[in-house]
C-alpha positions in Angstrom: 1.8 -16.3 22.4 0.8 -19.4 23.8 -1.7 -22.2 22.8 -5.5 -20.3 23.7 -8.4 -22.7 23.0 -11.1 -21.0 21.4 -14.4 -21.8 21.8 -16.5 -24.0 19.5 -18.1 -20.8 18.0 -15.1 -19.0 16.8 -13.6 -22.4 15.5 -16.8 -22.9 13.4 -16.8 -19.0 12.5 -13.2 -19.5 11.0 -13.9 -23.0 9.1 -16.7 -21.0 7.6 -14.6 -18.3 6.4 -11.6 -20.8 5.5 -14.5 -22.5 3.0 -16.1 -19.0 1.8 -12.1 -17.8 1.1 -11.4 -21.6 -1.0 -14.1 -20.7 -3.1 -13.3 -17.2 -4.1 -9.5 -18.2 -5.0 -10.9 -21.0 -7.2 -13.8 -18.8 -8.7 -11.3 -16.1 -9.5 -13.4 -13.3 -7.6 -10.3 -12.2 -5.9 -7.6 -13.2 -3.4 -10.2 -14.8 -0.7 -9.3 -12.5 2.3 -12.1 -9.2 2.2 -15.2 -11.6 2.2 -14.2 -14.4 3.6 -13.0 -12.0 6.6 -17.0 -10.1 6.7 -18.8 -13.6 6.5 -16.0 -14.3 9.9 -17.4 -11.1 11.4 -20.7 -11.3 10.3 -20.6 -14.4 12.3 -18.2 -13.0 14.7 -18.2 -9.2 15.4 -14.9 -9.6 18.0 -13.2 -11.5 15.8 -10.6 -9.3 15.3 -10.1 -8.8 19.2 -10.4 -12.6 20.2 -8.2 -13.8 17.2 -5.3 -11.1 17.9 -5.4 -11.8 21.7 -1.4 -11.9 23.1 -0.5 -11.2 19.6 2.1 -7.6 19.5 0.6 -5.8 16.4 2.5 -3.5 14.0 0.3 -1.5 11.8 1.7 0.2 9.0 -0.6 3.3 7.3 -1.0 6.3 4.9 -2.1 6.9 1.4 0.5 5.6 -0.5 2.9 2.6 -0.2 1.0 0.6 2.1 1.0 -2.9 0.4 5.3 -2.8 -0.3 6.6 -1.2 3.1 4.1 -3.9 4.8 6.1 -6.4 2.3 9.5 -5.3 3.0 9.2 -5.0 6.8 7.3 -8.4 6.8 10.7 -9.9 4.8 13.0 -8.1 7.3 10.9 -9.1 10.2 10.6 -13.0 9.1 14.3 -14.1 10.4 13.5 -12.7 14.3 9.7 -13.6 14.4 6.6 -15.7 13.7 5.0 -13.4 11.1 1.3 -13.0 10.6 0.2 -10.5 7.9 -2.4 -9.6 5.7 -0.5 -10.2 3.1 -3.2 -10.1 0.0 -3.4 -5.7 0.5 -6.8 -6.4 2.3 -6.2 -3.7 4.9 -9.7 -2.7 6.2 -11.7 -4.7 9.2 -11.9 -7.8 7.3 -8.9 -8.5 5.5 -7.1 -8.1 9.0 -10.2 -10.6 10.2 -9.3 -13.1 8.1 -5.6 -12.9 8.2 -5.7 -13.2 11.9 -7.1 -16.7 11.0 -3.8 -18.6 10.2 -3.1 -18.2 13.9 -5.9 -20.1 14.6 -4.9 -19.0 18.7 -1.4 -21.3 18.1 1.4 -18.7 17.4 5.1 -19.4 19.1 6.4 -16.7 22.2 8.2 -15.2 19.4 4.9 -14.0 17.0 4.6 -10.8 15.9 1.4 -9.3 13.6 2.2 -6.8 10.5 -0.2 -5.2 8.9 -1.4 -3.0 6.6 -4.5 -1.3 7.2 -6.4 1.9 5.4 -5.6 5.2 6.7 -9.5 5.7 7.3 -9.1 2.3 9.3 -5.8 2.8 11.5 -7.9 4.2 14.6 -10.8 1.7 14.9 -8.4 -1.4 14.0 -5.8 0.0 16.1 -7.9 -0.4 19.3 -9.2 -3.6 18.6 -5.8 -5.2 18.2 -2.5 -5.2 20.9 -0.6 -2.3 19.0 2.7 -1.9 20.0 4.2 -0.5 16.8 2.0 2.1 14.2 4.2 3.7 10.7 2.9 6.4 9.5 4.2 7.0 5.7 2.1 10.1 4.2 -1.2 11.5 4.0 -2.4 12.6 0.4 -5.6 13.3 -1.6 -7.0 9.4 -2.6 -10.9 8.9 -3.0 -12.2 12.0 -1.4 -15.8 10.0 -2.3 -14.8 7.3 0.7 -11.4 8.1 2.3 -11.8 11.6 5.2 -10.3 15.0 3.7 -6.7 14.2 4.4 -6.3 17.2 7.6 -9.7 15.2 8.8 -7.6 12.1 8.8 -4.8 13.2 10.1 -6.2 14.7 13.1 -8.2 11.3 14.0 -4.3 10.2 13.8 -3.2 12.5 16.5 -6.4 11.7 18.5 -5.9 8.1 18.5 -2.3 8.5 19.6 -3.1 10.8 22.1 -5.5 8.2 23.8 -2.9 5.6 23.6 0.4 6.4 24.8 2.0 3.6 25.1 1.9 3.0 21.3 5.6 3.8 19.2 5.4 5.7 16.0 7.5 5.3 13.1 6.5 8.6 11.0 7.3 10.0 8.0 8.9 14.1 9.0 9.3 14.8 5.6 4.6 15.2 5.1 3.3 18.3 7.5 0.0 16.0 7.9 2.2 13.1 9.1 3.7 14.8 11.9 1.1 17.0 13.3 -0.6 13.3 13.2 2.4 11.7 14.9 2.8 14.7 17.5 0.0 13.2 19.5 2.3 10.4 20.6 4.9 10.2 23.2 7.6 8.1 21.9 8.8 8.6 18.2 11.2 7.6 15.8 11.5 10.2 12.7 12.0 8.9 9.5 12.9 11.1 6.4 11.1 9.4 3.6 10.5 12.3 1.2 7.4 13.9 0.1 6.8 14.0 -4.0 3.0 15.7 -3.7 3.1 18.9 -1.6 -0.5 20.0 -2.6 -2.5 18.6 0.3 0.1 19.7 2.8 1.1 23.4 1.8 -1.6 24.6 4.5 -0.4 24.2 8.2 -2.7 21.9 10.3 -1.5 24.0 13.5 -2.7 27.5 12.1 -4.2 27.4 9.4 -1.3 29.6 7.8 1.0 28.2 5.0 3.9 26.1 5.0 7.2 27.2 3.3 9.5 24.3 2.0 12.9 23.6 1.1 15.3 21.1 -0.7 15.6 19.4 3.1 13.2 21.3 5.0 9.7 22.9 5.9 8.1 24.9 8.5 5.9 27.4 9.4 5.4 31.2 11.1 3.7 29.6 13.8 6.5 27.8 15.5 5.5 24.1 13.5 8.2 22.8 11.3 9.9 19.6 10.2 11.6 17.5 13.2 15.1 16.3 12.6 15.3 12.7 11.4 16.4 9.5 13.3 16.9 7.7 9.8 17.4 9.0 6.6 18.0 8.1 2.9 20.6 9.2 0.8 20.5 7.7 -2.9 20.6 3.8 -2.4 21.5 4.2 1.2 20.5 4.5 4.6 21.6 6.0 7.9 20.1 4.9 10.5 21.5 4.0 14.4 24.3 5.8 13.6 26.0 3.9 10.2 25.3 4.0 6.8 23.8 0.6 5.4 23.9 -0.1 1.5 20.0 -0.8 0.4 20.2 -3.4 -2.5 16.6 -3.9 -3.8 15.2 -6.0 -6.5 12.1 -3.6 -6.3 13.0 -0.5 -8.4 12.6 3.2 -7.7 14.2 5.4 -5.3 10.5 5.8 -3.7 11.5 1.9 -2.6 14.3 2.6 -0.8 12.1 5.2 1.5 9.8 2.0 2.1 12.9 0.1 3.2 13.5 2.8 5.5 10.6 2.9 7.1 10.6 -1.0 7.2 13.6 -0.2 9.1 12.5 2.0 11.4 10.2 -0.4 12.8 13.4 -3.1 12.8 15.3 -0.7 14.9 12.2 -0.1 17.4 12.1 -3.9 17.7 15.7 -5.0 18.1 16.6 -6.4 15.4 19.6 -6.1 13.5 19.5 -3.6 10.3 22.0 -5.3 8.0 20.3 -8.8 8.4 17.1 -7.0 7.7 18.5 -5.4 4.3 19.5 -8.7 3.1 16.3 -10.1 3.7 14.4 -7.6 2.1 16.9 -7.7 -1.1 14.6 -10.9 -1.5 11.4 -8.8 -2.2 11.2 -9.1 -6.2 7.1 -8.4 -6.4 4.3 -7.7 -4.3 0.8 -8.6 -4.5 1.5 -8.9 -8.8 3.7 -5.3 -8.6 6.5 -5.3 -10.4 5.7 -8.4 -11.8 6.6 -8.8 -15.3 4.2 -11.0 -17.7 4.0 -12.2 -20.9 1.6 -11.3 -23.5 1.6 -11.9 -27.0 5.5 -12.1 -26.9 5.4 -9.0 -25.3 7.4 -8.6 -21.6 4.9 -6.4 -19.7 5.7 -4.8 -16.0 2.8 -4.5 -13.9 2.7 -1.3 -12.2 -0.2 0.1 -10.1 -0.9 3.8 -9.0 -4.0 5.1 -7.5 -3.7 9.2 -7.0 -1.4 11.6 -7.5 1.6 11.0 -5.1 1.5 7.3 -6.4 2.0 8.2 -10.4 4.6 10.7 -9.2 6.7 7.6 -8.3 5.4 5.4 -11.3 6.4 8.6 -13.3 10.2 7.8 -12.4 10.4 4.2 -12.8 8.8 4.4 -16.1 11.3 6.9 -17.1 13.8 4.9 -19.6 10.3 2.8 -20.7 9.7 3.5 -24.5 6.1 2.3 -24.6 3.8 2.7 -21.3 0.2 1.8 -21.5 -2.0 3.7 -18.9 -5.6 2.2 -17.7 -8.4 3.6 -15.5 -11.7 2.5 -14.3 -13.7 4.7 -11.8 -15.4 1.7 -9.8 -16.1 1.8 -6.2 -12.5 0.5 -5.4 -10.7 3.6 -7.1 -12.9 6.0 -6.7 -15.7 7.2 -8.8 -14.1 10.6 -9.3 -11.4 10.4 -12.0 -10.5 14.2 -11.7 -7.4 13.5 -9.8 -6.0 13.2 -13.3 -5.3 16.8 -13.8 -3.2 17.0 -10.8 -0.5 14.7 -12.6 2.2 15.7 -14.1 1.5 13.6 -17.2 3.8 15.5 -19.1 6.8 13.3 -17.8 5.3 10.9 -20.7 6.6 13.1 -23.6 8.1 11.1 -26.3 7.0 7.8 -25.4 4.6 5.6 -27.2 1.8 5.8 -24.8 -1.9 4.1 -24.7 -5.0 5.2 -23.2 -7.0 1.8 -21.8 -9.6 1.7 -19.8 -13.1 2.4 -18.6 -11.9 5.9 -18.3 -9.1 6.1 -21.4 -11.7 8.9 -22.8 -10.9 11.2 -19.6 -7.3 10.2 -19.6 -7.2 10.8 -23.3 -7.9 14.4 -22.8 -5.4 14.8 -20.0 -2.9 13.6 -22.1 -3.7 16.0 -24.9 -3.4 18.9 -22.6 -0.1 17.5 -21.9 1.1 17.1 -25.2 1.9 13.4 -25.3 1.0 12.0 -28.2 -0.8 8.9 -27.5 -3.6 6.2 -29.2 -6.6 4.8 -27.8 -7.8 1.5 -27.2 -10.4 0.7 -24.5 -9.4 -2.9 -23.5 -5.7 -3.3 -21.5 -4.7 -6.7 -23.5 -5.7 -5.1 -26.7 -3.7 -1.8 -25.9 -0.6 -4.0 -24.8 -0.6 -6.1 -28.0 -1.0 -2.4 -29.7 2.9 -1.8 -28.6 5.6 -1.5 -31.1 8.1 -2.2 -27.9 8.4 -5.9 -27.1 9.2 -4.5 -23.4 6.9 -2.0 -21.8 5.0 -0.9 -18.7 1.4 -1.4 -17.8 0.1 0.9 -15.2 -3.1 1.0 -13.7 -5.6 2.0 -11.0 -6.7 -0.9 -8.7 -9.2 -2.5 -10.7 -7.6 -2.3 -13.7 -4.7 -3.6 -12.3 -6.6 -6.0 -10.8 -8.5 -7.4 -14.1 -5.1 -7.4 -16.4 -4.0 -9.6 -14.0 -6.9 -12.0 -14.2 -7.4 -12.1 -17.5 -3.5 -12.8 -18.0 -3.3 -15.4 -15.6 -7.1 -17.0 -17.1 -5.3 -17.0 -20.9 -2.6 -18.5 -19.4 -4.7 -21.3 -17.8 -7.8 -22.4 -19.6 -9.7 -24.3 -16.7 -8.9 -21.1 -14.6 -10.8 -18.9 -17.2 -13.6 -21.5 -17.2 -13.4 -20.9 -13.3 -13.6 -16.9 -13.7 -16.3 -16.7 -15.7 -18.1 -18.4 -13.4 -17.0 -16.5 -10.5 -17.9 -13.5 -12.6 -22.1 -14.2 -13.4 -22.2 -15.1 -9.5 -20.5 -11.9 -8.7 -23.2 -10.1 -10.6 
């Protein structure tokens, strides 16, 4: 991609949105990418297309997983190419917006886009940029108030790919919806990345009739049925372009090593060389504050995040040797104002732990947990929960604004001109 001048408009557009974004990091109102990246397309609408132009886009997608695969393929990616990602989680219209800034139309012959963008999103962002590259990873209930029903969403999928041949997929064969998504496209590399939520995809999209799994394998009466895998994972190891490679992450969970997988896939698509790509992503110790371990009141707290059902399944089994795990959820516009997704957890996996209900919601997750039979306390506010702990190391884990306001408030009694900062960026965000 070489040197483009853009015209004085889009360069004043893009100052603009480089001042709005300066403000929001120092205010504390967020990570200055989703509205710096609507005042950039408020000002201008083809942003995205005139930012992104000669730039090869890879757009990784689906329910769950979005924000780490887009981290671990980014890591793996960074030795062979310039990378430009939205590397905040902003994955709608204007995070991508804003991200495409940093190129500014100056990106080296060697530059190569990655991003994550929301499964409602992938069709409309995926025409506006050059998409050479789309992974698909699953499709699963998640904010039925905002998001498509997920057989809705998979078959815009399969209609976008079907309008655009020329586009590779990386998909997941192990999710029914994934691959009937997928099967719109013409050239496809078939990753077996498990599936831990079968609820949403137990009816086939083909027929209507149902879908009979396996330990390795699904199909159904009607001739649909899982395809045979390119790549697959086996424990702490992948096989992929015919060898086995060792998959040594500091991210935990063997729902990680199905990200690197897929992060993979799109390595092997591109040319680049797998074991090189490994090491790399070996480097990947947090994402977006994930994983990331804090410290409050002399306590060592992991930060987890999980959003729906599919996404606690994996929580569920990296929390697994935790004794103490303190569980928050709000029901704001960002996670959904429907909380009921809480019955379809298996919250029972929590047995014999000390666990705390926090949260806007901890009355609704209170009763779940009684009709689980975990014993549990609980105590509204996530610092005050956390100090609650007999265990000096435990797990937080919370939906995204939850997550998202444990981490503020850490960092803001951790910094005391930043907490100056956030309550200001807090009265003008009301």
């Amino acid at each position: 991609m070489k040197r483009r001048f853009l015209t004085l408009h889009v360069n004043a557009a893009i100052t603009i949105s480089r001042i709005a974004s300066w403000w929001v990091r120092k205010l504390g109102m967020g990570d200055g990418a989703a509205l710096p990246g609507r005042i950039l397309l408020w000002l201008r609408p083809g942003a995205i297309t005139e930012l992104s132009r000669g730039l090869p886009a890879v757009l990784i997608s689906g329910t769950n997983a979005k924000t780490t695969t887009t981290a671990l393929a980014r890591e793996a990616l960074a030795g062979s190419f310039q990378v430009i990602s939205n590397d905040t989680g902003a994955n709608m219209e204007s995070g991508l917006a804003y991200a495409l800034t940093r190129c500014g139309g100056v990106c080296s012959g060697k530059a190569l886009g990655i991003f994550e963008v929301d499964e409602a999103y992938l069709p409309l962002i995926g025409r506006q940029l050059e998409t050479k590259i789309v992974a698909l990873l699953n499709l699963s209930r998640d904010q039925l108030d905002r998001v498509s029903e997920t057989r809705l969403t998979s078959a815009k999928w399969r209609a976008y790919f079907q309008a655009n041949k020329d586009v590779k997929v990386v998909a997941n064969c192990d999710d029914p919806l994934v691959v009937y998504a997928a099967n719109g496209a013409s050239n496809i590399l078939w990753i077996s990345a498990g599936i831990n939520f079968f609820q949403d995809a137990r009816s086939c999209p083909e027929c209507g009739g149902e879908i009979h799994f396996t330990t390795s394998d699904w199909r159904c009466i009607c001739g649909f049925e899982r395809p045979l895998p390119d790549i697959e994972v086996f424990e702490n190891e992948v096989e992929a372009d015919g060898r086995r490679i060792k998959v040594d992450l500091a991210l935990p969970g063997r729902c990680n090593v199905s990200n690197a997988a897929v992060a993979l896939g799109i390595c092997q698509v591109l040319g680049v060389d797998l074991a090189s790509a490994v090491r790399r992503m070996s480097y990947v110790s947090e994402v977006a504050g994930r994983y990331r371990r804090l410290s409050v009141d002399g306590r060592t707290v992991r930060m987890l995040l999980s959003k729906n059902p599919a996404g606690w399944l994996e929580v569920l089994d990296i929390v697994r040797d935790d004794r103490s795990v303190v569980v928050a959820i709000n029901a704001q516009v960002a996670d959904g104002r429907d909380p009921s997704w809480l019955w379809d957890v298996p919250f029972e996996f929590l047995q014999g732990k000390e666990v705390v209900a926090s949260g806007e919601r901890a009355f609704d997750l209170s009763v779940r947990l009684h009709y689980a039979g975990v014993e549990h306390s609980v105590i509204k506010d996530p610092i005050d929960a956390v100090k609650s702990c007999v265990s000096s190391e435990l797990s937080f884990v919370g939906n995204y604004t939850s997550f998202q306001e444990l981490r503020k408030r850490i960092d803001s009694s951790q910094n005391p001109r930043l907490a100056r900062l956030h309550r200001l960026g807090d009265r003008i965000s009301l």
